[in-house]
C-alpha angles and dihedrals in degrees: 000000000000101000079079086054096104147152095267100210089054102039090043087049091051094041091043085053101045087050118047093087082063098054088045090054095053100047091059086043083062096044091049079046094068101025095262093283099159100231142102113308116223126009161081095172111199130213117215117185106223095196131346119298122274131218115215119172090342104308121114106233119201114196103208148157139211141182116254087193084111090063102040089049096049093058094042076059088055090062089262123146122258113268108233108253119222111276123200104219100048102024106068146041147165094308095027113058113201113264114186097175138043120244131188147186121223113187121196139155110273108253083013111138091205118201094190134052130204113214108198114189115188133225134244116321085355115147118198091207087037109138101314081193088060092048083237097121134075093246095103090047094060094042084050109050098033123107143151095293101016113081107184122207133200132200139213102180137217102279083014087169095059136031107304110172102132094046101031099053089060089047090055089044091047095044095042081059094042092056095049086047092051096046087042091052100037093224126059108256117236098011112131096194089053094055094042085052089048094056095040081059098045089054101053102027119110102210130340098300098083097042087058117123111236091229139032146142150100125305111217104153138030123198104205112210134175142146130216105329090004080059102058084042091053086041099052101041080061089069103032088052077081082081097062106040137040094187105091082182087056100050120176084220129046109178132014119220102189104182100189097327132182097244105155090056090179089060097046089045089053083048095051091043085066099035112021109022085173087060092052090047093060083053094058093042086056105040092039101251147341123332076248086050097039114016090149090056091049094044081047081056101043103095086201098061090054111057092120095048079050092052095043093056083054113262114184101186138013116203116186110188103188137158117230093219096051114153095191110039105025117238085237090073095063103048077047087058100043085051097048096046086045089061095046090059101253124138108247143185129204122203120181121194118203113159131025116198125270084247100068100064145214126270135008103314112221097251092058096228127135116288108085127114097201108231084216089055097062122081080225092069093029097060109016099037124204125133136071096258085278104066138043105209092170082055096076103154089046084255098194110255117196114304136232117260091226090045105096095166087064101114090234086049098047085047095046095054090041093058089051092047085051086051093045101047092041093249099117125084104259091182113040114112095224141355125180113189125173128216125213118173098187120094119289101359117251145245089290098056143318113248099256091039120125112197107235101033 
């Protein structure tokens, strides 16, 4: 086991070396493999309603589902291994249903012809149409963050309960294309409610109005984000988009926005292995095996290794949002990620979060509402203990933990939805190398950095 326990700069610049001719190789099997047509490699997607439409402030949600077949084939076809499907009798329990398919939300405004999409991926144990009255669920996130020309998906994925990176990343390759497909085409393909709508409509309309789709367009530009395991998810789906398209102009994915994301999946699992071997466990259900078993399918998973495979599918940006006193993904493996994405040529951003304000509280509130900086989220309590579950006494200068993903007042959620405003509405930097910022939410900053300061400027 411990022969996978490795510097990770190092180990990711040596495997990212030895194996570029094989991603090169793959990518023109998969050419040969289509006749060199010059077009998307696996698909259709299609996009089935699951229940009538919802209205919530003012944004239209459809609850929906697809079939990410397309994408798992396509890589079988690189020469990638097949991912493990769930598997009801090994993949649930008591706390994790079963959950053989993946299911989103995309929020838009009703008659909108959006140009840009939002693509939201969830954490561990997170839930998208979790309880909208408990602020838990993803709800106030899509009604947020959608606009005229900006449609905003979320994403439960296939063994949503568990740790799902190999699966989930295809199923956030194959939605995201079943939701340009469906904005580009007006009515959801494939989705029988939809046509029997559609009819319904044609027989009792009176003129074009009422036959009208609440929503199309034309997708031109996808803004990736996803925190912790979403992270790794996010992360991941980057590279193995490699499998669906040959057009690195044309890039499933635009910007990256990692919010304290896994991104150096072997050292988690070996961190699991000592402190939730359940947690582990998920891992090897998902990659197949353990890192001895399976080293290729950790190394596939390990957004770090894969910077050049990332660059490659197109990547314009690259945006990592992380506390420096995180107790469940540790602060190194974002400033690994932001090294590894600089030499690979992709214009990164580096935000690091070290104090969150005295307001925004310790601890889970009663109402259950955000505002609460978990004490077992923060590497103070983690490895130093102290507290009751509600407090953090080690924690005395209110150092940022990780962060909810429902909790948009958290100082690394609030900066992670600032920077993709910035990228919707053409106000970030798109060109420069390398950036480092640093965030501090109490008055007046500190020695180490101001909240609105950028090293280097």
């Amino acid at each position: 086991m411990q022969e996978w326990s490795f510097d990770c700069l190092r180990q990711a610049q040596q495997y990212e070396s030895g194996k570029h001719m094989v991603n090169v190789l793959r990518i023109f099997q998969l050419l040969l493999a289509i006749g060199l047509s010059g077009t998307a490699l696996a698909g259709p997607y299609p996009y089935e309603l699951l229940k009538d439409p919802e209205v919530r402030e003012g944004v239209t949600i459809e609850t929906f589902t697809f079939d990410a077949a397309p994408v798992d084939a396509a890589a079988v076809a690189a020469g990638a291994a097949a991912l493990p499907q769930p598997n009801p009798e090994t993949d649930q329990d008591e706390d994790s249903p079963y959950t053989p398919t993946a299911k989103a939300m995309l929020g838009y405004i009703d008659g909108s012809k959006p140009t840009k999409l939002v693509v939201l991926c969830h954490g561990l144990n997170g839930d998208v149409f979790g309880d909208p009255e408990a602020y838990r669920a993803f709800y106030h996130h899509v009604t947020r963050l959608t606009t005229e020309d900006v449609a905003v998906m979320a994403i439960n994925y296939r063994n949503n309960y568990r740790f799902p990176i190999g699966l989930g990343a295809h199923d956030v390759i194959a939605g995201t294309l079943a939701v340009k497909d469906r904005v580009s085409n007006g009515l959801p393909p494939g989705s029988a409610r939809g046509q029997a709508q559609r009819s319904e409509q044609a027989n009792t309309s009176t003129g074009n109005a009422s036959n009208r789709q609440a929503v199309s367009g034309n997708i031109e530009t996808v803004y990736l984000w996803g925190i912790s395991m979403g992270g790794a998810i996010s992360g991941t789906a980057l590279s193995e988009a490699l499998y669906v398209t040959d057009d690195a102009n044309k890039p499933i994915f635009d910007h990256w926005i990692g919010v304290e994301p896994l991104v150096n999946y072997g050292e988690s699992y070996l961190e699991a292995s000592g402190a939730a071997p359940g947690l582990a466990r998920e891992m090897e259900l998902d990659s197949g095996g353990t890192p001895n078993e399976v080293p290729d399918e950790y190394r596939r998973r390990t957004v770090v290794m894969n910077a050049d495979r990332i660059a490659q599918a197109g990547l314009k940006t690259m945006t990592i949002v992380h506390a420096i006193n995180d107790g469940l993904v540790p602060y190194n493996q974002a400033r690994e990620m932001a090294t590894t994405a600089v030499q690979a040529g992709i214009p990164t951003q580096l935000f690091t979060v070290v104090r969150k304000s005295p307001e925004h509280g310790d601890g889970d509130n009663t109402r259950g509402r955000p505002g609460g900086n978990n004490p077992d989220y923060t590497g103070t309590n983690t490895f130093l203990g102290g507290g009751d579950g509600h407090t953090d006494e080690a924690n005395v200068v209110d150092l940022a933990g990780h962060a909810a993903d429902f909790d948009e007042t958290h100082p690394v959620i609030r900066t992670s939805f600032e920077q993709l405003q910035k990228l919707i509405e053409g106000s970030y930097d798109t060109a420069i190398p390398y950036r480092e910022h640093c965030v501090d939410d109490q008055d007046g900053g500190s020695d180490f950095c101001t909240r609105t300061s950028a090293l280097g400027e």
